[in-house]
C-alpha positions as CSV (number, residue, x, y, z in Angstrom):
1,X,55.2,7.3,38.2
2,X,51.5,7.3,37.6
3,X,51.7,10.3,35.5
4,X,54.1,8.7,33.4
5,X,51.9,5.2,33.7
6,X,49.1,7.9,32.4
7,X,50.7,8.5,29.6
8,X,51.7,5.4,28.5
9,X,48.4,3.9,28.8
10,X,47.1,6.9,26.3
11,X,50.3,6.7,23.4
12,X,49.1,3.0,23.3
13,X,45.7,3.4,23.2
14,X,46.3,6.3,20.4
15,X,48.3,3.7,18.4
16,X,45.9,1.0,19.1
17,X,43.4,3.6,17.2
18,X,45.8,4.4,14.5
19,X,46.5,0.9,13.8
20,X,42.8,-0.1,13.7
21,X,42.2,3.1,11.5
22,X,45.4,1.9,9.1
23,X,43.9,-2.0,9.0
24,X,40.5,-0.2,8.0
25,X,42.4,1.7,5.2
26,X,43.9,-1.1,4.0
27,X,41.2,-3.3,3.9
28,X,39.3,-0.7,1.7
29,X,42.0,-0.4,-0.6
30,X,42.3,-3.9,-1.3
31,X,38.7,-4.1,-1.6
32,X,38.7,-0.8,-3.6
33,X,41.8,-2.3,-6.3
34,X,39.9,-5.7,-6.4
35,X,36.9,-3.6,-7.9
36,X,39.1,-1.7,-10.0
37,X,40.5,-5.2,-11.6
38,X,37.1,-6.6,-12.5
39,X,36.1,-3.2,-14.0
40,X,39.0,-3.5,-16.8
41,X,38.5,-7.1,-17.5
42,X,34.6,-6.6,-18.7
43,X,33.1,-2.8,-18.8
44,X,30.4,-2.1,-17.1
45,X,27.3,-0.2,-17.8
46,X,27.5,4.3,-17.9
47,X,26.8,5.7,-14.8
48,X,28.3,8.5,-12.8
49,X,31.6,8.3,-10.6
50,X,31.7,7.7,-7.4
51,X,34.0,8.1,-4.5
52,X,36.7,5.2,-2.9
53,X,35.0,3.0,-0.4
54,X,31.5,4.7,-0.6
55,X,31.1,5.1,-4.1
56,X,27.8,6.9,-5.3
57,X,25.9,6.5,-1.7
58,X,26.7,10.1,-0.9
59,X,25.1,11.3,-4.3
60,X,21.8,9.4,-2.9
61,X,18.9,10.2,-1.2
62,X,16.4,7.5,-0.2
63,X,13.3,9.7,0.6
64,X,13.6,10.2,-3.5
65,X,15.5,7.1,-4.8
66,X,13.4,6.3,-7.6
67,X,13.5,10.4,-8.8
68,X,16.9,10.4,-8.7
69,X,17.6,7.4,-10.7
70,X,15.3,8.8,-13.4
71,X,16.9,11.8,-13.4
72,X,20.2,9.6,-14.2
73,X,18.6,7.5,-16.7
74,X,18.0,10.3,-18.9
75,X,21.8,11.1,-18.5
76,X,23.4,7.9,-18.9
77,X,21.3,5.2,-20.5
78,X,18.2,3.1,-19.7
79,X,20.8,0.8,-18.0
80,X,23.5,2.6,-15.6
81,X,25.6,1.0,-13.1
82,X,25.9,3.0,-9.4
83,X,28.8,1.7,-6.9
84,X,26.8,1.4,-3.9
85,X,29.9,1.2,-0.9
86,X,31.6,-1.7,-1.8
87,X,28.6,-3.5,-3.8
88,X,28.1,-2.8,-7.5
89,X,24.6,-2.2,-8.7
90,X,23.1,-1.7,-12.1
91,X,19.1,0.2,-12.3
92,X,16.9,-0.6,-15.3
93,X,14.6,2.0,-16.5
94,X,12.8,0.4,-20.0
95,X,10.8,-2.1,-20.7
96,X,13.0,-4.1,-22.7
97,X,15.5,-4.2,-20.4
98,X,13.0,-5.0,-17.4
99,X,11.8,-8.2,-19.6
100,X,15.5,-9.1,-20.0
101,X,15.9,-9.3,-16.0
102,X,12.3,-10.6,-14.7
103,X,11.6,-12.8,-17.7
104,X,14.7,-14.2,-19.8
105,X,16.9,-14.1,-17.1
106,X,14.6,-14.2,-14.3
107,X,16.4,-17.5,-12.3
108,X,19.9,-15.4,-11.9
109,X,18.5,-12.2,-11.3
110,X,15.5,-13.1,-8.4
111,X,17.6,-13.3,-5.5
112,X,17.1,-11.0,-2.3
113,X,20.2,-8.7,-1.2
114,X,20.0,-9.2,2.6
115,X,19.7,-5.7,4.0
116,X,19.7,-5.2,8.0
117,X,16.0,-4.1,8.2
118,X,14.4,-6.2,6.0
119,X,16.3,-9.4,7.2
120,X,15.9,-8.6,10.7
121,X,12.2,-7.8,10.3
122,X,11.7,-10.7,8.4
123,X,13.0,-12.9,10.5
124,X,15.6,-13.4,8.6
125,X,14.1,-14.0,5.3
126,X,11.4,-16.3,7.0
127,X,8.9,-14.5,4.8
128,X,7.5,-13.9,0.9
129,X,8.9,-11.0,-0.1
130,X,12.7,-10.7,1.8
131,X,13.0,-14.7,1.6
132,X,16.1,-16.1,-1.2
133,X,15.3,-18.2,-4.1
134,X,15.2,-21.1,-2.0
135,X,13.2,-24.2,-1.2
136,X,11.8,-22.6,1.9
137,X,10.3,-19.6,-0.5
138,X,9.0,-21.9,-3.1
139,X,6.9,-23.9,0.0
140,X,6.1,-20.4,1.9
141,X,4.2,-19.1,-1.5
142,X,2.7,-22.5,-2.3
143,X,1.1,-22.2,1.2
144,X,0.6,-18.3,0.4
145,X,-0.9,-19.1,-3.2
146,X,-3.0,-22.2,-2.3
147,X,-4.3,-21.5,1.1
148,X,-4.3,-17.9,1.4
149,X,-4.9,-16.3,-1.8
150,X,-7.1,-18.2,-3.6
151,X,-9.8,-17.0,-5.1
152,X,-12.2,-19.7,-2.9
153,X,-10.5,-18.7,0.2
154,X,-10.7,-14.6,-1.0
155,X,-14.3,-15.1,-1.5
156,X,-14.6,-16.5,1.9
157,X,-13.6,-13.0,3.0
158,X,-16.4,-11.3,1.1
159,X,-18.8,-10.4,4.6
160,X,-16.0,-9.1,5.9
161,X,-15.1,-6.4,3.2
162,X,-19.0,-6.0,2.8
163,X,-19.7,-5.2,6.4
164,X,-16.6,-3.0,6.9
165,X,-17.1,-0.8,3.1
166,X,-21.0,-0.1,4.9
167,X,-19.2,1.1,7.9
168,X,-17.1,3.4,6.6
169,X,-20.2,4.6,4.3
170,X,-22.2,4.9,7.3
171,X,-19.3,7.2,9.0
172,X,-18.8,9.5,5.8
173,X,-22.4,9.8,5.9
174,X,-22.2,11.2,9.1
175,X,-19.5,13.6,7.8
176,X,-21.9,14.6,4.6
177,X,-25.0,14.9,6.9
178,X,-23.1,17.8,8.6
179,X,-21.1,19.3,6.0
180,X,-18.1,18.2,7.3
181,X,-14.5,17.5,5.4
182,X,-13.5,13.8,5.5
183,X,-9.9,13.3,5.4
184,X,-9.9,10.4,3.2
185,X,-6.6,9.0,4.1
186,X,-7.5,8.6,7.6
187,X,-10.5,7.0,7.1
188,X,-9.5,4.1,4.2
189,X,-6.4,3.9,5.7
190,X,-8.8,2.8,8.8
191,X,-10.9,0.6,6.8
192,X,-8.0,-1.3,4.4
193,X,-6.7,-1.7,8.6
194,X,-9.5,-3.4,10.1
195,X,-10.4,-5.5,7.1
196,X,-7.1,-7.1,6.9
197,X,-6.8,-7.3,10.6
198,X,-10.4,-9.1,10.8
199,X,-9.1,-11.4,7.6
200,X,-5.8,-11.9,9.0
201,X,-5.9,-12.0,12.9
202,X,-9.7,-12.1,13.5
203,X,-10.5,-9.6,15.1
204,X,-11.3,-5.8,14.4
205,X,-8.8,-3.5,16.6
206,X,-10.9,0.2,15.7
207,X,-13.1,0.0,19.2
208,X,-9.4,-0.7,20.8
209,X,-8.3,3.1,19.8
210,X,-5.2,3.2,21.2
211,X,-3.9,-0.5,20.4
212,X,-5.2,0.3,16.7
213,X,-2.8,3.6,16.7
214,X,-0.2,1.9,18.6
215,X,-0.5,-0.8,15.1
216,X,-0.7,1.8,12.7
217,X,2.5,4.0,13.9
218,X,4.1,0.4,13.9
219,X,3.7,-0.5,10.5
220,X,4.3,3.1,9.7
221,X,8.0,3.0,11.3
222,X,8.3,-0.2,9.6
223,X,7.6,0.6,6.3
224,X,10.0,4.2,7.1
225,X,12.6,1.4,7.8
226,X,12.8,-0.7,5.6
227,X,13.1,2.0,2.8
228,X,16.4,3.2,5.2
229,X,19.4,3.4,3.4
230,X,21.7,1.4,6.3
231,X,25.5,2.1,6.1
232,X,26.1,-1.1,6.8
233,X,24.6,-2.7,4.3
234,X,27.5,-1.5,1.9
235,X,30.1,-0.8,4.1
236,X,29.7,-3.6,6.8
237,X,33.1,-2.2,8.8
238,X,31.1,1.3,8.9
239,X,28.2,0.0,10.6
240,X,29.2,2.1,13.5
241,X,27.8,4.7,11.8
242,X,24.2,3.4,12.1
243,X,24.5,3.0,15.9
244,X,25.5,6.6,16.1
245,X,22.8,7.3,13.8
246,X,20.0,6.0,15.9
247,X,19.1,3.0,13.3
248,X,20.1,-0.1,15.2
249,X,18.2,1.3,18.0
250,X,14.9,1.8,16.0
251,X,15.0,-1.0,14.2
252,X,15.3,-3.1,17.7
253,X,12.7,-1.5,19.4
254,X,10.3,-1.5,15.9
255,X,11.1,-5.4,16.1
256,X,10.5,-5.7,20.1
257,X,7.2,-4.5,20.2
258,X,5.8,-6.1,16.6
259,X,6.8,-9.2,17.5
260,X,5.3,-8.8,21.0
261,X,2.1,-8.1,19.2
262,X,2.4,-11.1,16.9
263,X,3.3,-13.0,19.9
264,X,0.0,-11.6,21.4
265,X,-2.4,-12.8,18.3
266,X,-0.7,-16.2,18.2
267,X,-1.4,-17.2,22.3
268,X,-5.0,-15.7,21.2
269,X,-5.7,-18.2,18.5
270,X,-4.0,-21.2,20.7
271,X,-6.2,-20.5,23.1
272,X,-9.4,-20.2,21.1
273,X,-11.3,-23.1,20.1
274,X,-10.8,-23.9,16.7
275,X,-13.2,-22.5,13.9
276,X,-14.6,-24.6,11.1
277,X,-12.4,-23.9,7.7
278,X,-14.8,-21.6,6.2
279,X,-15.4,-19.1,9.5
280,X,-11.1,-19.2,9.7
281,X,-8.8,-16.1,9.5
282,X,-5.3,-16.5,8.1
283,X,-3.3,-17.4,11.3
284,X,-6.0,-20.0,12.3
285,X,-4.7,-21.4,8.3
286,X,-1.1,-21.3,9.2
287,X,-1.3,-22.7,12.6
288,X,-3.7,-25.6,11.1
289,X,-1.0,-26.5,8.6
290,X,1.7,-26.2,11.4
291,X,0.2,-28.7,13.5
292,X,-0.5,-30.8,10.6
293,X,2.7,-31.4,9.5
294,X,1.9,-31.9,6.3
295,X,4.2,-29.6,4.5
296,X,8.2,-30.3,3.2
297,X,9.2,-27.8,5.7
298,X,8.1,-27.4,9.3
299,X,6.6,-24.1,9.8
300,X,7.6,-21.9,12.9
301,X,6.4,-19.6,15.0
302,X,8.6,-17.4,13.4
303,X,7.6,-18.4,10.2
304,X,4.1,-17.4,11.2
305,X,5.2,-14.1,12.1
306,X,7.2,-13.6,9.1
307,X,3.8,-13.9,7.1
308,X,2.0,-11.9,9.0
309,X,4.7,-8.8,8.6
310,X,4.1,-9.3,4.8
311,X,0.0,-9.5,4.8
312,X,-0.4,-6.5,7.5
313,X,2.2,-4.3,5.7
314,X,1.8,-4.8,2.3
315,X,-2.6,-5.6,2.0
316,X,-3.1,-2.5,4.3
317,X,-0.8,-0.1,2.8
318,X,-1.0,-1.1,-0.6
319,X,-5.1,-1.1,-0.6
320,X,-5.4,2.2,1.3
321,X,-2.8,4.1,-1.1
322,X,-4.0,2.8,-4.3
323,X,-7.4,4.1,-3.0
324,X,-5.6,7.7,-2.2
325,X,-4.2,7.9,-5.5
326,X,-7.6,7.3,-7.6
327,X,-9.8,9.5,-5.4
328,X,-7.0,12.4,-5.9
329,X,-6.7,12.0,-9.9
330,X,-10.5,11.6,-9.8
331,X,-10.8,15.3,-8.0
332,X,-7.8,16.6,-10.3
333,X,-10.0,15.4,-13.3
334,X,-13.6,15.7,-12.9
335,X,-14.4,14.9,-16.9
336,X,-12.9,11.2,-15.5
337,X,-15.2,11.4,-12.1
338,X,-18.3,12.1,-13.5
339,X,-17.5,9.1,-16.5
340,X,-16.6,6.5,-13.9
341,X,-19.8,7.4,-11.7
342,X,-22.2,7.9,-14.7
343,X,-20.9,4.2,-15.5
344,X,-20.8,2.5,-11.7
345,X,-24.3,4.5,-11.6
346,X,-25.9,3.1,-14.6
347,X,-24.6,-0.5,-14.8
348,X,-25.4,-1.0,-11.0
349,X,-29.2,-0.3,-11.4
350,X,-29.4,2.5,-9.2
351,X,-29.3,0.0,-6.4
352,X,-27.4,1.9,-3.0
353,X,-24.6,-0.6,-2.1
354,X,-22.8,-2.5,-5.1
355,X,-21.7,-6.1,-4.4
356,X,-18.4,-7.7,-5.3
357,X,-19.2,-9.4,-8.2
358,X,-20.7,-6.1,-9.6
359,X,-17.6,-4.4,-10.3
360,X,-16.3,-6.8,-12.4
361,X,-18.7,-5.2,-15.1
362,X,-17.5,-1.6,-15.0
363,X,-14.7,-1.1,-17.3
364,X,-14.0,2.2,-17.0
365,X,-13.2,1.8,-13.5
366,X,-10.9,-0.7,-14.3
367,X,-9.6,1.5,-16.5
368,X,-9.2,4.6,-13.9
369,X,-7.7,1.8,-11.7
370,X,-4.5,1.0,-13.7
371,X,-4.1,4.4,-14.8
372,X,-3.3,5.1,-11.3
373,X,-1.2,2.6,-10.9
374,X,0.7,3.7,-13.7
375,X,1.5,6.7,-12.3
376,X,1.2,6.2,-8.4
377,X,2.6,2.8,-8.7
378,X,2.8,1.3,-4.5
379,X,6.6,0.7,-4.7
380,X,8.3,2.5,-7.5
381,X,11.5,1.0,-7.1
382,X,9.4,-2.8,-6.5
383,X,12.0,-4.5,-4.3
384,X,15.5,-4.5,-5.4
385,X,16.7,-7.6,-6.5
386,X,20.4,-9.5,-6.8
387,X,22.0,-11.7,-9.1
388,X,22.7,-15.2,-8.4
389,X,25.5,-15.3,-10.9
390,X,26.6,-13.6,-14.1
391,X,24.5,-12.9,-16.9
392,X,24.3,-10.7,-19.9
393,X,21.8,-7.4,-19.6
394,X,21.7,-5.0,-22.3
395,X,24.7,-6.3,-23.3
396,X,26.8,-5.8,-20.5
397,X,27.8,-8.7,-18.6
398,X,26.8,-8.2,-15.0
399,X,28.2,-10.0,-12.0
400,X,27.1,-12.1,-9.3
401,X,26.2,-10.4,-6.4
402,X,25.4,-7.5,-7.9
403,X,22.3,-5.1,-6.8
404,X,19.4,-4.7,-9.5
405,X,17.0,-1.8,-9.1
406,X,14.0,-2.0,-11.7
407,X,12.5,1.8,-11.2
408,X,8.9,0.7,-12.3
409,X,8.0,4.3,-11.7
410,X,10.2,5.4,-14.6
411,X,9.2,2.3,-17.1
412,X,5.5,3.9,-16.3
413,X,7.1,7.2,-18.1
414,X,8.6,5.8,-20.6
415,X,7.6,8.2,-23.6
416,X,8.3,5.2,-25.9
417,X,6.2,2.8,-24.3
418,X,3.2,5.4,-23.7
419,X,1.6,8.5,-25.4
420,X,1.9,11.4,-23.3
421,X,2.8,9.8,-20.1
422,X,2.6,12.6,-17.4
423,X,-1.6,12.6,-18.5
424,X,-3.9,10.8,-16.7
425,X,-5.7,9.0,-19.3
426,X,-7.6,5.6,-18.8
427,X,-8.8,5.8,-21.9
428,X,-5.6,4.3,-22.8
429,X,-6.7,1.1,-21.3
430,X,-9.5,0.4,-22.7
431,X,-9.7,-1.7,-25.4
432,X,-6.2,-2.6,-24.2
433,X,-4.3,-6.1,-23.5
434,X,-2.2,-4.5,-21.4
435,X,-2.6,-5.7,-18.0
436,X,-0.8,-5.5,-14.3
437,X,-0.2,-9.7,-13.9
438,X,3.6,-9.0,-14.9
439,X,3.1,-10.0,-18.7
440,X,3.6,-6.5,-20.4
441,X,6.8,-4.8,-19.0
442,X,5.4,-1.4,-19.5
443,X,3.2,-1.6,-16.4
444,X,4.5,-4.0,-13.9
445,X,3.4,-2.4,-10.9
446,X,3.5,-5.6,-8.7
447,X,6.5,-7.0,-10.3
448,X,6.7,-9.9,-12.3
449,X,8.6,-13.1,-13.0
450,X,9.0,-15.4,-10.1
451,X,9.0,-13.1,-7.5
452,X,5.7,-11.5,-8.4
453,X,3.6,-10.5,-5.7
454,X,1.1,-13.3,-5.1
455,X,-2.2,-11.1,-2.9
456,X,-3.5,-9.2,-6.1
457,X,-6.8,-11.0,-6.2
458,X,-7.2,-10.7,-2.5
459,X,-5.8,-6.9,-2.9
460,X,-8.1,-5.9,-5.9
461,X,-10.9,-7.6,-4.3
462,X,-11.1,-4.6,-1.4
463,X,-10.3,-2.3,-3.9
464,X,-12.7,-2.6,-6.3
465,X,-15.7,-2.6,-3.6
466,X,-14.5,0.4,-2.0
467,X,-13.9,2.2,-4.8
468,X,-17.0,1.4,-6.3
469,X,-19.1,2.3,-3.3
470,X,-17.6,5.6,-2.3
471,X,-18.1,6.7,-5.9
472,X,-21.6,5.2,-6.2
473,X,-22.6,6.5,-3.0
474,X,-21.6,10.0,-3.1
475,X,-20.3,12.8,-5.1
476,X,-17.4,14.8,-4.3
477,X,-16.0,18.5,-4.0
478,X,-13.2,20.2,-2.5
479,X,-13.2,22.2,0.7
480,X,-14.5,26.1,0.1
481,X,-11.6,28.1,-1.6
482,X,-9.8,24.9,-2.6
483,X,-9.5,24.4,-6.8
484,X,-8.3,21.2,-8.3
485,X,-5.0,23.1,-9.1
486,X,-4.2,23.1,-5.4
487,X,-4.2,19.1,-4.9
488,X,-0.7,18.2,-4.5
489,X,1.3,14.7,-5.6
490,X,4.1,15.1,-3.2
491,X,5.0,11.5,-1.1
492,X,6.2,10.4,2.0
493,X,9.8,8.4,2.3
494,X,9.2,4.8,2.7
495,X,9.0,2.1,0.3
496,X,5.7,2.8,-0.3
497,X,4.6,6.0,-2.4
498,X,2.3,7.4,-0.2
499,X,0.2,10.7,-0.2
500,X,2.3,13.3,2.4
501,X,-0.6,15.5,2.4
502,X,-4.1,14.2,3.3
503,X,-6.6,14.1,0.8
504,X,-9.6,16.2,2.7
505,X,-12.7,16.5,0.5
506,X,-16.5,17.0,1.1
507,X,-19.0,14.3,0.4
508,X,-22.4,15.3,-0.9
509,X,-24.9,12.2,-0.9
510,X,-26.1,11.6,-4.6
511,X,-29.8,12.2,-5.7
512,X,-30.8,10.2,-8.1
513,X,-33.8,12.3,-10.3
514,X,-35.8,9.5,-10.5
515,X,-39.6,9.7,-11.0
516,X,-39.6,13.2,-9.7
517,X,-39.2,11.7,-6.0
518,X,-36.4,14.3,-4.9
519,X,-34.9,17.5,-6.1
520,X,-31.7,18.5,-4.6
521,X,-31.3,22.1,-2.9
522,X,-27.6,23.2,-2.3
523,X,-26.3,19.1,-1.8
524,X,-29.1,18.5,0.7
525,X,-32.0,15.9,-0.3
526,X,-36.2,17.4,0.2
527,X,-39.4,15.4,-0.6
528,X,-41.0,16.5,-3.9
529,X,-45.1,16.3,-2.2
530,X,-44.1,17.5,0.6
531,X,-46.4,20.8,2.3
532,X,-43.4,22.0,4.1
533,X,-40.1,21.2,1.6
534,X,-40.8,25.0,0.2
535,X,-40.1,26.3,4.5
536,X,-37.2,23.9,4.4
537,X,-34.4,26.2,4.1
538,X,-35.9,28.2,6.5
539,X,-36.4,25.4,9.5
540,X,-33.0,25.8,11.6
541,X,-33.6,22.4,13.0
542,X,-33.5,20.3,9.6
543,X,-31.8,17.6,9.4
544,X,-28.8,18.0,7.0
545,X,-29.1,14.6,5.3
546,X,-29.5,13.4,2.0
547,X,-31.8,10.8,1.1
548,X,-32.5,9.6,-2.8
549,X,-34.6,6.3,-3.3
550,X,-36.4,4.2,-0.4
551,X,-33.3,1.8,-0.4
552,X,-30.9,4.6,0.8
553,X,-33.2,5.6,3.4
554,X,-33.5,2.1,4.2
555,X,-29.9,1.8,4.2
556,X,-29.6,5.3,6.4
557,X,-32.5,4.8,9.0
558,X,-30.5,3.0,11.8
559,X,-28.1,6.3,11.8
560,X,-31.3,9.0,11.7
561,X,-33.0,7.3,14.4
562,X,-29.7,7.1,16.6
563,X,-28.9,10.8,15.2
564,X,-33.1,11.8,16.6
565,X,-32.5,9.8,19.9
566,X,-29.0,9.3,20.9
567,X,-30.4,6.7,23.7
568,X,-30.9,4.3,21.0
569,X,-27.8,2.9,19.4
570,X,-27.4,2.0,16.0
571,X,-27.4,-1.6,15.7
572,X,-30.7,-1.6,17.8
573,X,-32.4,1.3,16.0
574,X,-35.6,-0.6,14.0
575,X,-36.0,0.1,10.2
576,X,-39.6,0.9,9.0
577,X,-41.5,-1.0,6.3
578,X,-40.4,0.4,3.4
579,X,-44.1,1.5,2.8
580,X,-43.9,4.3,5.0
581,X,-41.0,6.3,3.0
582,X,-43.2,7.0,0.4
583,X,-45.9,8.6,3.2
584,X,-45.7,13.0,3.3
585,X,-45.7,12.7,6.9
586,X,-42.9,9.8,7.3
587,X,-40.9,12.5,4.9
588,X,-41.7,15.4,7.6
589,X,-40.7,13.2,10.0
590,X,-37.9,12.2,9.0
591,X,-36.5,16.0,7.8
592,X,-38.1,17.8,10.9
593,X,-37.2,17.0,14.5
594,X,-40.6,17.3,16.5
């Protein structure tokens, strides 16, 4: 009797699977022929067939998205249509075409597909850049725009990128002083961190080593994340297939502990006193105006949170990439390095740390700047968009609810648009109207139309000074055995296009030749005057430091009197009278220990 109770139980638990497995079948079908129907009443655009149910998601890879679509451009036609699962998607490779879906049919086509990772770690939608064309998103970017990104609130900011661009100077000094290799994507990626967590949260997290490597693995998994393809997201009745994949999972635990630590800054502020509205960071700004409610919506905690995803994710990444990405070309092309520091060099005056309000002048720079952007764009494929309702692109009329992916990465190819595209060439900007604020649709590498990123004054602003200083400062040459041949391009997955393998270089400080005060003897810096320079290579206990006008040595005296007695620390080591520089002795001093 049980036996046969057994095996009962299993034959209708079999059938209970079958049936659930026929109802599945059906429903795809129905789904599948409901496709099929609007396919013959208007064609849609070339692209390659696809499978029932999942369509072209098994001919995808997301670690490559944006290569594979170009790839497929080239096949089909500027404009191709993919069947992602059970939601139809078009991708848009020209110029032309990207002006036709961010600027003359920008309203229909700005809508946000909601994906599983980016709602969830949005707070579904609460922020900028996942949020729908909605009320909510036009008050969220008013506050964004007005209180956060403007250029009086950015120039508030300015000590802060000032103090931490010497820091990191100060710690690549330290590198050069030894002949050591700095790995420059640890060390900007570093800096771009503890600027925007000093603007944003108020506080600098380097001193906290493990807390500031719990952050960046964070934002790391995050950014890996959102760049997931999910299953779900086109299939929603396979979604299974995530959980068995591990995705749910990470995406929960990735949102746990974020939010935690969101959670964590938040109580912080609440229980701070308040600071005066110059000396605030941007959470004191958002929890001001939540208190104040002054606003057409009532801001959240959530809300809060929301923003601070966007700024800590997009401002770090985006700054420390970019900065990758020139310093890379710039050692790929040293014709283009030594123009860009022969300009910096000459327009600054020779002076040893170049303000914000400098850079503005060199234009070359500027130039070596979007030319890098151009080709390393942050987010080739931007962030995929979805149509609100139907609308005519490139003469196809494309449905509502329909996936749009503008691959920015190919527009910055496009041979049409550009003269010998694979070069990097900023002469091609100079003299040039073409700029990045989403008016030319040949280099949009922040998007344009409405849903434009709004942070590229705050963005450029960090930039420009780093840039500036570390090729100012120093000059640069590859590891021993290493030729400019061997630097590679290859990226990480992620949504952002960022370096796999570290950028490791040597900095040499600069001598400026200037009244015959220095000469410079295989990269280190020796006092013209001086009785014992000609012994110097001899001495085993010289000081391997650089040194080439009395405001660098000004600038570097904290670090060589720490570096000749480690009892005293930096920020209490006493600088001289600049007087004494000039002094043979001071100079023996200063290159000899005892």
């Amino acid at each position: 009797m049980i036996s046969f109770q057994h095996s009962l139980s299993s034959h209708m638990l079999s059938s209970l699977v079958l049936i659930i497995c026929l109802s599945f079948l059906v429903f795809s079908l129905f789904f599948f022929f409901q496709n099929l129907k609007s396919l013959k009443k208007s064609p849609r655009p070339p692209g390659p067939r696809g499978l029932p149910i999942i369509g072209n998601l098994h001919q995808l890879d997301s670690s490559s998205l944006y290569l594979q679509l170009w790839q497929l451009s080239k096949k089909y036609s500027p404009i191709f249509s993919l069947q992602l699962g059970l939601r139809p998607a078009i991708v848009i490779s020209s110029p032309k075409l990207a002006k036709e879906v961010m600027k003359d049919h920008d309203l229909e086509c700005c809508e946000r597909p909601k994906l599983l990772s980016q709602q969830k770690m949005s707070y579904n939608g609460s922020d900028l850049a996942f949020s729908p064309y909605n009320n909510y998103w036009k008050e969220i970017r008013k506050i964004c725009v007005v209180h956060i990104f403007s250029s009086k609130r950015v120039s508030c900011f300015s000590s802060i990128r000032q103090f931490e661009v010497k820091q990191m100077i100060e710690k690549i000094s330290r590198h050069a002083s030894c002949s050591e290799v700095t790995n420059l994507n640890e060390v900007l990626t570093s800096l771009t961190s503890t600027i925007i967590c000093r603007i944003a949260l108020g506080r600098r997290y380097e001193e906290e080593g493990t807390e500031t490597s719990m952050l960046h693995e964070l934002l790391q998994e995050l950014e890996v994340l959102l760049g997931t393809f999910f299953v779900s997201d086109f299939i929603p009745f396979m979604g299974w297939i995530d959980r068995l994949r591990g995705l749910e999972a990470r995406v929960e635990r990735n949102f746990r502990e974020l939010d935690k630590f969101y959670q964590e800054v938040i109580d912080e502020h609440m229980d701070s006193d308040s600071n005066a509205p110059e000396e605030e960071d941007i959470v004191d700004i958002l929890l001001r105006l939540k208190n104040q409610h002054s606003l057409s919506i009532d801001l959240t905690t959530d809300n809060i949170k929301a923003v601070i995803m966007n700024i800590l994710l997009g401002a770090t990444d985006t700054t420390a990439v970019t900065t990758v990405w020139v310093m890379t070309e710039l050692m790929k092309n040293p014709r283009v390095m030594k123009k860009v520091q022969e300009e910096i060099r000459s327009l600054s005056g020779r002076k040893a740390f170049i303000e914000e309000d400098e850079v503005q002048n060199f234009s070359y720079l500027r130039a070596v700047i979007k030319e890098t952007l151009r080709l390393h764009l942050p987010a080739p494929l931007l962030i995929p968009r979805e149509t609100s309702k139907k609308c005519v692109i490139g003469g196809y009329e494309i449905p509502a609810k329909t996936f749009i992916y503008v691959n920015a990465w190919a527009i910055h190819r496009d041979p049409v648009a550009w003269k010998d595209p694979e070069e990097f060439i900023p002469e091609r900007f100079l003299n040039s109207k073409i700029d990045l604020h989403g008016q030319h649709f040949e280099f949009i590498p922040f998007g344009a139309g409405r849903k434009m990123c709004p942070g590229l004054h705050m963005g450029f602003a960090t930039l420009d000074i780093i840039l500036a200083n570390l090729l100012n400062f120093f000059d640069w040459e590859l590891p021993a055995g290493m030729k400019k041949e061997d630097i590679d391009t290859e990226v990480l997955p992620g949504i952002t296009q960022r370096k796999k393998n570290h950028l490791c270089v040597l900095a040499k400080f600069h001598l400026l030749r200037n009244k015959g005060r220095g000469r410079q003897v295989n990269g280190n810096a020796y006092a013209n005057g001086n009785e014992h320079a000609s012994d110097a290579k001899k001495d085993s206990t010289l000081t391997r430091c650089a040194i080439h006008n009395s405001e660098l040595l000004a600038y570097h005296m904290p670090t060589l009197v720490h570096q000749f007695n480690p009892s005293i620390p930096i920020e209490k080591a006493v600088t001289p009278p600049t007087s004494w520089y000039t002094h043979p002795s001071f100079f023996h001093r200063v290159f000899y220990r005892g």
